[in-house]
N, C-alpha and C positions, 0 to 999 in steps of 0.2 A: 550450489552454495546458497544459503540463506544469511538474509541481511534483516538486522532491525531497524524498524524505521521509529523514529519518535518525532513528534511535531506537537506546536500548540494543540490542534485540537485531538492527538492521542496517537498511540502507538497500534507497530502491528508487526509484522514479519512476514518477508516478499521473498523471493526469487531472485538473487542478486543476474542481471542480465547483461555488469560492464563487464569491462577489460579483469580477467581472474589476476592479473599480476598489478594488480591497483594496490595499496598497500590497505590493512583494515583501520578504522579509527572514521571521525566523523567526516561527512563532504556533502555537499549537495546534491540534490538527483533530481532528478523528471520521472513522473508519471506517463506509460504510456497502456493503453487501453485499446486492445483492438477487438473489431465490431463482432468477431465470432466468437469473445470470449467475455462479454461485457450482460448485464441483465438488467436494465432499467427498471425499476417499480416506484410506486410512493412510497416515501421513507415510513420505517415503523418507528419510530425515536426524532427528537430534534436534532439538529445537526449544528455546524458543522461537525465530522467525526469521521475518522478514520481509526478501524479496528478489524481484529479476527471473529466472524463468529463460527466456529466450527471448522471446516476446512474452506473457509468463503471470507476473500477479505473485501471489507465493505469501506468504498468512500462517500460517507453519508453527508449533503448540502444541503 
């Protein structure tokens, strides 16, 4: 199941990963990031941003 996410600094579409019997509509979430699926580099853009480029969702600081 895919979730949109929208925030001040921009929108994107995730992987929804709670409870599938949560009801749809807005709520708050957590970011979690683990180390074998994460890519660090220097930003190509300023930031802060959160977005899709491609099939890669970037949260850019």
């Amino acid at each position: 199941m895919l979730a949109e996410v929208r925030t001040p600094c921009g929108a994107a579409v995730a992987r929804w990963r709670g409870d599938l019997a949560d009801p749809p509509g807005h709520c708050q979430v957590e970011w979690t990031i683990g180390e074998d699926h994460a890519a660090v580099r220097p930003a190509s853009g300023a930031g802060p941003e959160i977005c899709c480029e491609g099939q890669l969702f970037v949260l850019r600081g």
